[in-house]
CHARMM-style PDB file with segment names, atoms N, HN, CA, C and O in Angstrom:
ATOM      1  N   UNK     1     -59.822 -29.971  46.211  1.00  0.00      PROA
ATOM      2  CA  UNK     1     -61.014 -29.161  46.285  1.00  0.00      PROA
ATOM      3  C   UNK     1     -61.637 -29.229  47.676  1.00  0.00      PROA
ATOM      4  O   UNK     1     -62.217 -28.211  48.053  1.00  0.00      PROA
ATOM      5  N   UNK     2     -61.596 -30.390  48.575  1.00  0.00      PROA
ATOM      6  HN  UNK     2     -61.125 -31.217  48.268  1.00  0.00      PROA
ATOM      7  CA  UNK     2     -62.108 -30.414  49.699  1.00  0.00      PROA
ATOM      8  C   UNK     2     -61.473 -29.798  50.312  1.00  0.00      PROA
ATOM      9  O   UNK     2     -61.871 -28.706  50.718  1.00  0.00      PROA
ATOM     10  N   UNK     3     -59.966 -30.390  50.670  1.00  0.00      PROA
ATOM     11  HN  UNK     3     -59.643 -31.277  50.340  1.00  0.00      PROA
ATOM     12  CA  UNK     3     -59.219 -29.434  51.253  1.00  0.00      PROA
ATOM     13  C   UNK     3     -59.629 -27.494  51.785  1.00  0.00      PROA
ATOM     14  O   UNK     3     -59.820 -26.769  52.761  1.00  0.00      PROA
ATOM     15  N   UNK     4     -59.540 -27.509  50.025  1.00  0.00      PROA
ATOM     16  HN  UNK     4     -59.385 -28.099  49.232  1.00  0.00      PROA
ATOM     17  CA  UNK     4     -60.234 -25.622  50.333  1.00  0.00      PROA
ATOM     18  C   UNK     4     -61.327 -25.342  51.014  1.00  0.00      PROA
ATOM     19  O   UNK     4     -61.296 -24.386  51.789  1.00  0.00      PROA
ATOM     20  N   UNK     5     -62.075 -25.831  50.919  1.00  0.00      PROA
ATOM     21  HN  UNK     5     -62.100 -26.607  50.289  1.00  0.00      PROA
ATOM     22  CA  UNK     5     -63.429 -25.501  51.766  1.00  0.00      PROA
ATOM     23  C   UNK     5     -63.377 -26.489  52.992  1.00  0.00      PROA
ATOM     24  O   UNK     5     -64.348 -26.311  53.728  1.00  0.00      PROA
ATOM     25  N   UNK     6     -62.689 -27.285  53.337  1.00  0.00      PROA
ATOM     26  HN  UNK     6     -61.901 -27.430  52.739  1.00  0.00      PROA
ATOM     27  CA  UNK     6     -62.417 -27.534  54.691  1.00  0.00      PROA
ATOM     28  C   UNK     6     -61.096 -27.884  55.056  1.00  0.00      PROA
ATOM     29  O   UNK     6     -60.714 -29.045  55.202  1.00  0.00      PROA
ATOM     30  N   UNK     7     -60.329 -26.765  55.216  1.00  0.00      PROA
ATOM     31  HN  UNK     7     -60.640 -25.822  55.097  1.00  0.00      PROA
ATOM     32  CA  UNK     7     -58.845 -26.793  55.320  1.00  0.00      PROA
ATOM     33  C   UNK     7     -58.972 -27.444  57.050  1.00  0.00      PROA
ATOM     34  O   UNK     7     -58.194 -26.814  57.767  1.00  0.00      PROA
ATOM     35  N   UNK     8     -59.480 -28.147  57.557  1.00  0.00      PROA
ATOM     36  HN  UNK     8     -60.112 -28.659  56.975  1.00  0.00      PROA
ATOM     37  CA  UNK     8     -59.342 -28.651  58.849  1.00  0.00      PROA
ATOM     38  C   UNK     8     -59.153 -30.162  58.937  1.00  0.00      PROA
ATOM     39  O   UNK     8     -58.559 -30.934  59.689  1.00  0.00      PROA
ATOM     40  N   UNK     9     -59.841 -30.245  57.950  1.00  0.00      PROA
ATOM     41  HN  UNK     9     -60.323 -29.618  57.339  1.00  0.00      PROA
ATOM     42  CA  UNK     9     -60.165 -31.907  57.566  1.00  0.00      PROA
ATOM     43  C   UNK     9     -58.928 -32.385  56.906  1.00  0.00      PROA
ATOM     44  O   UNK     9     -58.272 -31.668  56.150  1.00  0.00      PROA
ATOM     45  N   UNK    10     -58.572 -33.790  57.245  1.00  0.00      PROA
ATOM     46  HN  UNK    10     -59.105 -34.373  57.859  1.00  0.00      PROA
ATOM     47  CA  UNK    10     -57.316 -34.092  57.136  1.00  0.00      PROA
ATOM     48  C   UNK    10     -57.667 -35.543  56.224  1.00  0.00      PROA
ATOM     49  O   UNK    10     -56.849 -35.917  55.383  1.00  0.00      PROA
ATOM     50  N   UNK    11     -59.321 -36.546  56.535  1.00  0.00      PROA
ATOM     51  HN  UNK    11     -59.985 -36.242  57.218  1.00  0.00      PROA
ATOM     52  CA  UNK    11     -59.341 -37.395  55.735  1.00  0.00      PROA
ATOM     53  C   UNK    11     -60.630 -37.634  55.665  1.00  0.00      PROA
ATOM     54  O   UNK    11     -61.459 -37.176  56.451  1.00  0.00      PROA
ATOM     55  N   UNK    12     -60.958 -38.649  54.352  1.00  0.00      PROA
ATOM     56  HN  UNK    12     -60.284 -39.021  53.713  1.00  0.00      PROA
ATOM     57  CA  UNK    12     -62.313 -38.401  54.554  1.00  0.00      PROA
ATOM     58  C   UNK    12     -62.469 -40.317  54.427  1.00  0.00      PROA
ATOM     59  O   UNK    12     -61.961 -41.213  53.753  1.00  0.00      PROA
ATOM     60  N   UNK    13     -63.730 -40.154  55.783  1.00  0.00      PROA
ATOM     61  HN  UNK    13     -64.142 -39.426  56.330  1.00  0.00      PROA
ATOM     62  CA  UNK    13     -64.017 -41.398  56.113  1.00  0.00      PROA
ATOM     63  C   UNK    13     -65.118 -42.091  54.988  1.00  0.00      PROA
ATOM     64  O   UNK    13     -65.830 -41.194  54.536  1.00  0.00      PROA
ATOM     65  N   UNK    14     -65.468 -43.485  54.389  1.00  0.00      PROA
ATOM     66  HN  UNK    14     -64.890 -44.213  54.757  1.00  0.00      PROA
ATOM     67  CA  UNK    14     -66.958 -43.591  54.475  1.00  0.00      PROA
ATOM     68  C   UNK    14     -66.516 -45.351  54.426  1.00  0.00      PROA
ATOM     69  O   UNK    14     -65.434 -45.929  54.321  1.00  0.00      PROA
ATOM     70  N   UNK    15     -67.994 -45.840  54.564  1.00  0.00      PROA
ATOM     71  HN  UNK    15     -68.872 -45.370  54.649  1.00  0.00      PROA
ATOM     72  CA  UNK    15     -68.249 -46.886  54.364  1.00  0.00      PROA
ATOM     73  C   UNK    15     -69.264 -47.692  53.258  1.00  0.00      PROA
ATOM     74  O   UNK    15     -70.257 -47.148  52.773  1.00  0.00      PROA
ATOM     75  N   UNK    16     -68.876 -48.964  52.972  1.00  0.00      PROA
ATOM     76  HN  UNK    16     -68.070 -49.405  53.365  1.00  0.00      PROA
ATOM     77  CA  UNK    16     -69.498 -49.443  51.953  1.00  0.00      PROA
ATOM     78  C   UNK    16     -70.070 -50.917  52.687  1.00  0.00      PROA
ATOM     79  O   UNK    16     -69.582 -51.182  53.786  1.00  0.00      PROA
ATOM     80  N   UNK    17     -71.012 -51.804  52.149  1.00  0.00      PROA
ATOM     81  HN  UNK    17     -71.409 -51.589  51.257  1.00  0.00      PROA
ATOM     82  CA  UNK    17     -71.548 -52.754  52.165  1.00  0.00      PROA
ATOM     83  C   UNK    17     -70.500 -53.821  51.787  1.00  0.00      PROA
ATOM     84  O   UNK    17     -69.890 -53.767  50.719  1.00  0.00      PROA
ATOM     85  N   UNK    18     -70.303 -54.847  52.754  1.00  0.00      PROA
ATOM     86  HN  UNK    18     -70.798 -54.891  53.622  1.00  0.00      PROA
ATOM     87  CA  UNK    18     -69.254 -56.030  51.938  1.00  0.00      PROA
ATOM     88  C   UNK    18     -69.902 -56.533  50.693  1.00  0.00      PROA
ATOM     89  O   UNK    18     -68.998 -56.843  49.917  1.00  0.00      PROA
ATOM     90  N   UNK    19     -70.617 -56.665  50.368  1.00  0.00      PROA
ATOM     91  HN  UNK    19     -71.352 -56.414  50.997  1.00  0.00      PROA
ATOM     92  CA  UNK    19     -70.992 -57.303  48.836  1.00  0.00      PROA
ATOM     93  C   UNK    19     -70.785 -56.113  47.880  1.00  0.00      PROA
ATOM     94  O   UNK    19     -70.403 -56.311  46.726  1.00  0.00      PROA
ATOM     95  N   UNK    20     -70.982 -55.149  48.251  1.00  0.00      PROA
ATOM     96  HN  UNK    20     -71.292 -54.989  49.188  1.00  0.00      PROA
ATOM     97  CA  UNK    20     -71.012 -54.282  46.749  1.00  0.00      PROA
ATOM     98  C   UNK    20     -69.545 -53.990  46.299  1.00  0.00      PROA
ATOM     99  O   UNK    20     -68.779 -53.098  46.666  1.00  0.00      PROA
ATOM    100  N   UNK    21     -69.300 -55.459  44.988  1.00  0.00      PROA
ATOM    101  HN  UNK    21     -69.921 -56.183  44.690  1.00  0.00      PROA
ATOM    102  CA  UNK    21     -67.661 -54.978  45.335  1.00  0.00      PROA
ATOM    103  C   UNK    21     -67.207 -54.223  44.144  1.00  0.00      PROA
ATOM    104  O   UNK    21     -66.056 -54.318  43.719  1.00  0.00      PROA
ATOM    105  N   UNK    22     -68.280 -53.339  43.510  1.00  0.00      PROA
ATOM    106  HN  UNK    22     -69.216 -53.262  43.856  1.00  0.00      PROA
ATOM    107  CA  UNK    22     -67.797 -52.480  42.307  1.00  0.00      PROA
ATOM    108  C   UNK    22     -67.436 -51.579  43.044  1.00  0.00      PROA
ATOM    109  O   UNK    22     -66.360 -51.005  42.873  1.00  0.00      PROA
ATOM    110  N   UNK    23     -68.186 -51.312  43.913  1.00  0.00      PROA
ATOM    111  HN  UNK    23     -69.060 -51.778  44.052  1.00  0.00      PROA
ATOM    112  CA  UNK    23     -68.034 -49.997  44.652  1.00  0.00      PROA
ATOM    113  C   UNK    23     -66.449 -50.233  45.328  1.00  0.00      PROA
ATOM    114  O   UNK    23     -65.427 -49.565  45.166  1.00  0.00      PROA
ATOM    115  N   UNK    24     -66.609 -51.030  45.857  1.00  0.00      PROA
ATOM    116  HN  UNK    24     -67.439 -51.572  45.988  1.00  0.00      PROA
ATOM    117  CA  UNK    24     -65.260 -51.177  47.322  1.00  0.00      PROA
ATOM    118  C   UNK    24     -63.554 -51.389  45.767  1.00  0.00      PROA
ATOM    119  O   UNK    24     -62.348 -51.461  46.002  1.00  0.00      PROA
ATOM    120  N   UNK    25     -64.170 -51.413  44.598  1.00  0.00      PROA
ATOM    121  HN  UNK    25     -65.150 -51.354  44.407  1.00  0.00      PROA
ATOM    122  CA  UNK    25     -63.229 -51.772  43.685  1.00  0.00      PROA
ATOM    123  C   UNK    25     -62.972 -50.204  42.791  1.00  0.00      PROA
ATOM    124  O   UNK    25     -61.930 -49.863  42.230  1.00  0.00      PROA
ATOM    125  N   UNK    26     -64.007 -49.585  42.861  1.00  0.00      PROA
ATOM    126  HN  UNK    26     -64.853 -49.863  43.316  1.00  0.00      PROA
ATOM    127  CA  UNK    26     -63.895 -48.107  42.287  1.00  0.00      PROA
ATOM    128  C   UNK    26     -62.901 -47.269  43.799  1.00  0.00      PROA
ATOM    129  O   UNK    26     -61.912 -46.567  43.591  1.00  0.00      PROA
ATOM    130  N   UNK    27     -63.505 -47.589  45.357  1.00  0.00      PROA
ATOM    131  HN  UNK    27     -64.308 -48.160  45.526  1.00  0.00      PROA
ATOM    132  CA  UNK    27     -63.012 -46.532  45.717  1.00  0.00      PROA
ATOM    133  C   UNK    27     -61.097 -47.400  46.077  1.00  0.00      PROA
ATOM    134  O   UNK    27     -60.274 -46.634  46.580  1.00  0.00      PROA
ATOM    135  N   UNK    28     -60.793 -48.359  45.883  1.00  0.00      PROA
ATOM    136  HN  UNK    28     -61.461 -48.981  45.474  1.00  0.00      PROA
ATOM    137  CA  UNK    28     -59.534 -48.824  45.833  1.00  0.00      PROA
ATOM    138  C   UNK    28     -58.809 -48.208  44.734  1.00  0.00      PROA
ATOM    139  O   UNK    28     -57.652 -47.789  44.717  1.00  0.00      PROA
ATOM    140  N   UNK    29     -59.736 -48.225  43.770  1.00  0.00      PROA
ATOM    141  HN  UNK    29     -60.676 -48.566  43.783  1.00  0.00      PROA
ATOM    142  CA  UNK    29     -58.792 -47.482  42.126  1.00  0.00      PROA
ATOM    143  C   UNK    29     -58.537 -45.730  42.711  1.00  0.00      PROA
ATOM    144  O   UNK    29     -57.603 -44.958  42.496  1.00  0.00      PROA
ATOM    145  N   UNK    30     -59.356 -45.621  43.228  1.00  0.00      PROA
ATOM    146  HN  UNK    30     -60.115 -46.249  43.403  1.00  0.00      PROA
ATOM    147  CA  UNK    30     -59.192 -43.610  43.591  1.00  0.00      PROA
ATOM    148  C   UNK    30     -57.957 -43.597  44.836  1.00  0.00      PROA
ATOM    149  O   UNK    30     -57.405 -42.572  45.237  1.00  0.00      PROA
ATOM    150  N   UNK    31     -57.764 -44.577  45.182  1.00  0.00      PROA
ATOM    151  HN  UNK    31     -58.212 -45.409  44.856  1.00  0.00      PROA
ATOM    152  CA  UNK    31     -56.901 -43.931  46.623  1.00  0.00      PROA
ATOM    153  C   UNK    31     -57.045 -44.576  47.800  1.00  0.00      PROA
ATOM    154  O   UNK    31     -56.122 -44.566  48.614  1.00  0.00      PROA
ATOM    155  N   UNK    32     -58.525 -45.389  48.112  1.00  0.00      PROA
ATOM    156  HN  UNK    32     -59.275 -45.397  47.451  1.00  0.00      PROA
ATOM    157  CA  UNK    32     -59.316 -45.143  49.003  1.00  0.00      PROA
ATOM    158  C   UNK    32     -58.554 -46.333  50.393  1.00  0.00      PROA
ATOM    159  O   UNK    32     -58.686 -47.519  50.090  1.00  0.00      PROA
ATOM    160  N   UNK    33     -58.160 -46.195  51.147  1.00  0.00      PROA
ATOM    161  HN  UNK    33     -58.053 -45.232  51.393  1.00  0.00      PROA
ATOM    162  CA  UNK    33     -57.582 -47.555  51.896  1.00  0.00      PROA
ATOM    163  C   UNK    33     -58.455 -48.420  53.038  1.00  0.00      PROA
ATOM    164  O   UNK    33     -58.877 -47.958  54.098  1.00  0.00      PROA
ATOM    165  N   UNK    34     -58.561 -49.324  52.718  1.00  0.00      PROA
ATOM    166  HN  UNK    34     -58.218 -49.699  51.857  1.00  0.00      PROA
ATOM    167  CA  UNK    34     -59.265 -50.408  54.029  1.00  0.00      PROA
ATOM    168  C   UNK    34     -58.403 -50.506  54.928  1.00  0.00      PROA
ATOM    169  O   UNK    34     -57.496 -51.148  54.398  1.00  0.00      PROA
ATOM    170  N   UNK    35     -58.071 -50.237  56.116  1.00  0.00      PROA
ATOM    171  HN  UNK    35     -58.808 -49.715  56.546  1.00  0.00      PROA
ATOM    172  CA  UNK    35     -57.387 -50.312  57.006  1.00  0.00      PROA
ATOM    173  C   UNK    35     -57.426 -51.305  58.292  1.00  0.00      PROA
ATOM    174  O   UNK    35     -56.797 -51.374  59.348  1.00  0.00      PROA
ATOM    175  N   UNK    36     -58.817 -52.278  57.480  1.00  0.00      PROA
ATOM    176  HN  UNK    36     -59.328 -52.222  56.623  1.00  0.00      PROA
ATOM    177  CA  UNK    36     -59.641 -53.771  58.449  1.00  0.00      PROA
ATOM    178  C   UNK    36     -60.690 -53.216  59.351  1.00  0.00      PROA
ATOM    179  O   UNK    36     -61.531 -54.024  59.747  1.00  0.00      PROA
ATOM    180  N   UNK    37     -60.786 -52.014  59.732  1.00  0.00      PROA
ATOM    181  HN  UNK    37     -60.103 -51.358  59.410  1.00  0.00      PROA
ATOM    182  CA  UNK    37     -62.116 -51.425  60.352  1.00  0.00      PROA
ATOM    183  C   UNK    37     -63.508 -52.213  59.546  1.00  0.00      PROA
ATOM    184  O   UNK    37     -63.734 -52.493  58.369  1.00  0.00      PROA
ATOM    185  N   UNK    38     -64.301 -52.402  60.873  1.00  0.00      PROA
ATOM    186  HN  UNK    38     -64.117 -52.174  61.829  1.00  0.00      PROA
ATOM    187  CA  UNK    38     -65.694 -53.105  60.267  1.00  0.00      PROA
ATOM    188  C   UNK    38     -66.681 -53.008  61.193  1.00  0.00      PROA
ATOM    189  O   UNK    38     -66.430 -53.175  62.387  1.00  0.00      PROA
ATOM    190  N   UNK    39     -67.710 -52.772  60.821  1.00  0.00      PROA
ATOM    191  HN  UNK    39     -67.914 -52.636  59.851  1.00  0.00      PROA
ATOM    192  CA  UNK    39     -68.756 -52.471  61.623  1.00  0.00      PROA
ATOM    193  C   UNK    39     -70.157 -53.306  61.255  1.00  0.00      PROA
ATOM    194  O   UNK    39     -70.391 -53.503  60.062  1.00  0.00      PROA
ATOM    195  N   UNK    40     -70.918 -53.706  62.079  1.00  0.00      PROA
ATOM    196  HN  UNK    40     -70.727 -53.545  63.048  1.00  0.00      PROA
ATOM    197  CA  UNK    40     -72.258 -54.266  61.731  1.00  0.00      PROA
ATOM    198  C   UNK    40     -73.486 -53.567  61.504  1.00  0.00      PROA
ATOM    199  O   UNK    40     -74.309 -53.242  62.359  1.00  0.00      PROA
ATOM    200  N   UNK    41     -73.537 -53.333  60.067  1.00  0.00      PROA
ATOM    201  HN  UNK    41     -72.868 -53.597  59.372  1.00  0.00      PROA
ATOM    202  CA  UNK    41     -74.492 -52.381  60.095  1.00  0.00      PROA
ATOM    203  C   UNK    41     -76.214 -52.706  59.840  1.00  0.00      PROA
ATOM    204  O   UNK    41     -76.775 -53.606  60.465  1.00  0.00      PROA
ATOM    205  N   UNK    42     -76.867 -51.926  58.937  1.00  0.00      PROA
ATOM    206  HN  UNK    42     -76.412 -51.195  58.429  1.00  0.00      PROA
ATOM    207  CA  UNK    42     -79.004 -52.771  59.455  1.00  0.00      PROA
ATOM    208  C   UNK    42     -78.565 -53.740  58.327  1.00  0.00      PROA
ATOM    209  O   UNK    42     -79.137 -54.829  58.372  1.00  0.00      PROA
ATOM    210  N   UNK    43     -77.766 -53.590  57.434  1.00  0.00      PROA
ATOM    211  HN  UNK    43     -77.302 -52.706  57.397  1.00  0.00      PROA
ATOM    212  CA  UNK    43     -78.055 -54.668  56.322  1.00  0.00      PROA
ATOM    213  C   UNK    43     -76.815 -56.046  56.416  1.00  0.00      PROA
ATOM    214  O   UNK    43     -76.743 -57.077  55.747  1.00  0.00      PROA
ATOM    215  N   UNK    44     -76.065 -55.599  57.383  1.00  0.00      PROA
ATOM    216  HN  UNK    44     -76.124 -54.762  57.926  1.00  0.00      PROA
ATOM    217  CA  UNK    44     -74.931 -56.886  57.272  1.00  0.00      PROA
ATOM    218  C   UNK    44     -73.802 -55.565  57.773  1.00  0.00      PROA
ATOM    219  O   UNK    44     -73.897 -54.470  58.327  1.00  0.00      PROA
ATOM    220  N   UNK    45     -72.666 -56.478  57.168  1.00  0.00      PROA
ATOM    221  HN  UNK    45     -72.589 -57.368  56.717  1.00  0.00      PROA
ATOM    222  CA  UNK    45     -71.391 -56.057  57.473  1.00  0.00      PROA
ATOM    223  C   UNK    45     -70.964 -55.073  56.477  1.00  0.00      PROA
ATOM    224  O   UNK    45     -71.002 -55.165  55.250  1.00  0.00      PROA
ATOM    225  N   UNK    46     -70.468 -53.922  57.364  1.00  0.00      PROA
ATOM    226  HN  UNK    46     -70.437 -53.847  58.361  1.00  0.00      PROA
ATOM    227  CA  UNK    46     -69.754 -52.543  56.272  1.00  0.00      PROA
ATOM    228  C   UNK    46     -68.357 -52.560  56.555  1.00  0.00      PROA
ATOM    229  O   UNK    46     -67.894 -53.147  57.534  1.00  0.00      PROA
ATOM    230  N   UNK    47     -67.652 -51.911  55.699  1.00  0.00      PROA
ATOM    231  HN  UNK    47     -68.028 -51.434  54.904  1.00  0.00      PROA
ATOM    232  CA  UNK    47     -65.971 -51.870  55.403  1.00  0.00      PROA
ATOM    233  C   UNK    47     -66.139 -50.332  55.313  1.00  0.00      PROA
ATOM    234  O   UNK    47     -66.883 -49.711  54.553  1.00  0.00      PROA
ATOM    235  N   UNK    48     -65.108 -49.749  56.451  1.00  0.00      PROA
ATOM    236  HN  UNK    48     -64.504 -50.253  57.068  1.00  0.00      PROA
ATOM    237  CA  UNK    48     -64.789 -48.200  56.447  1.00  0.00      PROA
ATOM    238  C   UNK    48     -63.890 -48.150  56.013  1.00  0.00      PROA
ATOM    239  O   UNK    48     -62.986 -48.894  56.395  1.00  0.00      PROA
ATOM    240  N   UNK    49     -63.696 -47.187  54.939  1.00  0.00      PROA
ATOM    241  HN  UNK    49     -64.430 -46.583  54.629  1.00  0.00      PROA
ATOM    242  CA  UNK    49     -62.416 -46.940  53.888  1.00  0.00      PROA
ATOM    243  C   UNK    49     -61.716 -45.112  54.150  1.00  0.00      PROA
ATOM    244  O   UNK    49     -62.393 -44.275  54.748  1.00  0.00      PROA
ATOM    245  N   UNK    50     -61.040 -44.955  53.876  1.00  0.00      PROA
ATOM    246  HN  UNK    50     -60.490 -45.635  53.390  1.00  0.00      PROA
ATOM    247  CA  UNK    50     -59.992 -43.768  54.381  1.00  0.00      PROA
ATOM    248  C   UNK    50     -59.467 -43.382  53.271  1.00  0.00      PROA
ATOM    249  O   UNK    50     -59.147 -44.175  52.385  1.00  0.00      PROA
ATOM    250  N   UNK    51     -59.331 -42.211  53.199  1.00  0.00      PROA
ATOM    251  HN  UNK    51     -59.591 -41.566  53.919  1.00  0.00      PROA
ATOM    252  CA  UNK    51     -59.044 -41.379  52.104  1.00  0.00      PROA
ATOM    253  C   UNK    51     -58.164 -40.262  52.750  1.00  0.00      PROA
ATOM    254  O   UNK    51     -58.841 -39.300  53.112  1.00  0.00      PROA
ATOM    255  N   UNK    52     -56.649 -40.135  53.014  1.00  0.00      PROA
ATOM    256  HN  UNK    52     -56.099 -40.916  52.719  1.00  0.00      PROA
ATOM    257  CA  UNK    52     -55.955 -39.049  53.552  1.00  0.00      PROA
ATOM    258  C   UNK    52     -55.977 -37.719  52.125  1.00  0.00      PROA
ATOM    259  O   UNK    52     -55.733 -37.761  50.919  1.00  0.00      PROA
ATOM    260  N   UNK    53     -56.342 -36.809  52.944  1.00  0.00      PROA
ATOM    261  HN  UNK    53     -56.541 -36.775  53.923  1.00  0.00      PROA
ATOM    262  CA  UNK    53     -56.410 -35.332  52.140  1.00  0.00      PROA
ATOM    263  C   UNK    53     -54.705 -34.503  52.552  1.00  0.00      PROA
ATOM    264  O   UNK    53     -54.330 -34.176  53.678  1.00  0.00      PROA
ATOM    265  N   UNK    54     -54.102 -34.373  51.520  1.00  0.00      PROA
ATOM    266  HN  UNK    54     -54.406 -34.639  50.605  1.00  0.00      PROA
ATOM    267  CA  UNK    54     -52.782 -34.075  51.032  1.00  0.00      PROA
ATOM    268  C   UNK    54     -53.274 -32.446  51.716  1.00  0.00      PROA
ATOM    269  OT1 UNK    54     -52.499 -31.491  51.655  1.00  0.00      PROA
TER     270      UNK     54
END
């Protein structure tokens, strides 16, 4: 569905909070890959996760 409305876009980035690990455990069940990217964000440390669009 993304794809169609942005046939340019190839993946979709986001990031999560290291503690919230339902979340970082839901977007692992969908696809989602940690690739070790990490950034310091206002609340602590975030994990950028990757999602390649087929």
């Amino acid at each position: 569905m993304i794809k169609l409305s942005h046939p340019d876009k190839d993946e979709i980035i986001l990031t999560v909070h290291h503690s919230n690990v339902p979340a970082i455990n839901l977007y692992k069940k969908v696809g989602f890959i940690d690739k070790g990217y990490r950034f310091n964000g206002e609340e602590g440390e975030e994990f950028i996760y990757h999602f390649a669009l087929d």
